[in-house]
C-alpha positions as CSV (number, residue, x, y, z in Angstrom):
1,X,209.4,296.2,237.3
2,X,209.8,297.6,233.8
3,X,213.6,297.8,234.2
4,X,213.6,294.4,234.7
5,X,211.6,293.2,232.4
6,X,213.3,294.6,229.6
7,X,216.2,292.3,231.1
8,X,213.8,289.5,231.0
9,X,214.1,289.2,234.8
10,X,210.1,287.9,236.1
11,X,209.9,289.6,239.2
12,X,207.3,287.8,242.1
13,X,205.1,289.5,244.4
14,X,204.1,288.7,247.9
15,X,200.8,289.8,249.4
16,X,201.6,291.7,252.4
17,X,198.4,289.9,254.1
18,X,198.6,286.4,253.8
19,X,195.8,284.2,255.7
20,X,198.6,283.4,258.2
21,X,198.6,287.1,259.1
22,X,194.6,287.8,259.4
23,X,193.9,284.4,261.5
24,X,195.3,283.6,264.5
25,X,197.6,279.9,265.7
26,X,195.4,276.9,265.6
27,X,197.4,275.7,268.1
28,X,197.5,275.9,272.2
29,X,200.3,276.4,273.6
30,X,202.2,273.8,274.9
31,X,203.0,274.4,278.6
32,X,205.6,273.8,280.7
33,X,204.4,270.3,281.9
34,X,203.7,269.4,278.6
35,X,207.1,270.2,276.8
36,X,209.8,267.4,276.0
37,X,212.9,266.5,275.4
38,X,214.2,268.7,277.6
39,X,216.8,269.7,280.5
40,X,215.6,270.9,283.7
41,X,216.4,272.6,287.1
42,X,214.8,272.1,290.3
43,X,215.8,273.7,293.2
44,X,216.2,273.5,296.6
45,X,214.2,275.7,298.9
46,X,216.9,276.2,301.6
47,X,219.8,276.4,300.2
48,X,221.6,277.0,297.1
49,X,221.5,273.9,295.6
50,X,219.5,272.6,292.3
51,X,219.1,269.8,290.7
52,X,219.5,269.3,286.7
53,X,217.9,266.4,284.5
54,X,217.1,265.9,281.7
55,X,214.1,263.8,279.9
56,X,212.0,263.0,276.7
57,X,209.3,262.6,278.1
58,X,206.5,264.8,279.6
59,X,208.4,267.6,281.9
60,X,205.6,267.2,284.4
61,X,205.6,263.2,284.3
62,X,209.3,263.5,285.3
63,X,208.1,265.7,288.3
64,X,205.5,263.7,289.6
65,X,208.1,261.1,289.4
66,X,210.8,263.0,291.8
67,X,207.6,264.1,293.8
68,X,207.3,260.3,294.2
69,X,210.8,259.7,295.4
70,X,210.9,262.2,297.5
71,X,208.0,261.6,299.4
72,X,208.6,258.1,299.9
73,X,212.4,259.3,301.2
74,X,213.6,256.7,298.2
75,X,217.4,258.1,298.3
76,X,218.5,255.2,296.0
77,X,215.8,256.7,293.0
78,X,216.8,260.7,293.4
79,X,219.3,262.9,294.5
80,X,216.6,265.4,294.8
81,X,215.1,262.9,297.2
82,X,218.7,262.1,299.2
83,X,219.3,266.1,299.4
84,X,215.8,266.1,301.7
85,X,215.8,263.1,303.2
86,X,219.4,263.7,304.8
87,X,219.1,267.7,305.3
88,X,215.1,268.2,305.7
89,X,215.2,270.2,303.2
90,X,212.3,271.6,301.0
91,X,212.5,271.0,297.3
92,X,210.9,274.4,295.6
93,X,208.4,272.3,292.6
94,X,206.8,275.6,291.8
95,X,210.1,277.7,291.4
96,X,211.4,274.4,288.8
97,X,212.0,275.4,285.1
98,X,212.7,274.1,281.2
99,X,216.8,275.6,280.9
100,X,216.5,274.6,277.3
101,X,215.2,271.7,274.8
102,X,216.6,269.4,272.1
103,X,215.3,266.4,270.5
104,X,218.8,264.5,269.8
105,X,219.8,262.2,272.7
106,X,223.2,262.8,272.6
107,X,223.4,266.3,272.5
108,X,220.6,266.4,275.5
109,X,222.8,264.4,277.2
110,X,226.0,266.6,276.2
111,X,223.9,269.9,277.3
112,X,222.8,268.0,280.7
113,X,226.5,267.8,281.1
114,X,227.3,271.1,280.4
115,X,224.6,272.6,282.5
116,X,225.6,270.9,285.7
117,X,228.9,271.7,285.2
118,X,228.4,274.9,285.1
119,X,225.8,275.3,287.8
120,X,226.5,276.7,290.8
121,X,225.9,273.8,293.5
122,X,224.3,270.8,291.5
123,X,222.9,268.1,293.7
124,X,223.5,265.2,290.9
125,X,225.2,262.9,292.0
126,X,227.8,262.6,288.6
127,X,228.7,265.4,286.5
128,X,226.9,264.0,283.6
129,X,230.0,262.5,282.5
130,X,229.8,263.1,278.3
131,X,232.1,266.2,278.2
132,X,236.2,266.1,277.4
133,X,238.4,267.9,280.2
134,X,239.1,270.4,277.7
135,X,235.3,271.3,277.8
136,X,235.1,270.9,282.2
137,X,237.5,273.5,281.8
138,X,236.0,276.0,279.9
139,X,232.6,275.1,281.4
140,X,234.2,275.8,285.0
141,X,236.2,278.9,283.8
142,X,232.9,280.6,282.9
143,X,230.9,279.5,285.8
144,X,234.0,280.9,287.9
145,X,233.5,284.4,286.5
């Protein structure tokens, strides 16, 4: 700190405890069902298949909502609800997860693409449509290896 001073360099300390460190989050934790703006994966019990979406709202209001559909046997609302309706299949609700998050619409919608692309055996019925064929390649080319 001398040496620098006698460059007239001012040289700032930081606490290595800040109030930050000593209490803890204020905050809960969002969960799951309570995250948005984000692209999902549910899958299908007996076979292979899953379904990707994407929302902003609520995860969990989104899932109630294909609960709904499939329940009801509405094929025209969900593919998720056409893949049991047609196959008697079981949808697996608990084993459904958040693949990733982002607030912008069109980048959602871009990573929604992306993700069914590249997923094994989606059950939506489009590919999400927003990527070029120079990207469908790529995407396919990685999902291949």
């Amino acid at each position: 700190k001398r040496i620098l001073n006698s460059h007239n360099v001012k040289v700032a300390q930081k606490p290595f405890q800040t109030l930050g460190h000593i209490f803890a989050k204020p905050k809960d934790p969002v969960t799951k069902e309570q995250r948005t703006d984000a692209i999902y994966s549910i899958p299908c019990n007996d076979c292979d298949n899953e379904y990707i979406g994407q929302t902003k709202r609520q995860f969990g209001t989104r899932l109630k909502e294909h609960q709904k559909a499939v329940f009801l046997c509405k094929k025209e609302n969900s593919a998720l609800s056409e893949h049991t309706c047609l196959t008697n299949h079981t949808i697996g609700w608990d084993n459904s997860k958040i693949i990733t998050t982002n607030r912008r619409y069109h980048q959602r919608l871009c990573l929604e693409a992306w993700h069914i692309n590249s997923a094994h055996a989606p059950l939506n019925r489009d590919d999400g449509g927003l990527l070029p064929d120079a990207y469908l390649h790529l995407v396919r080319k990685k999902a291949a290896n």
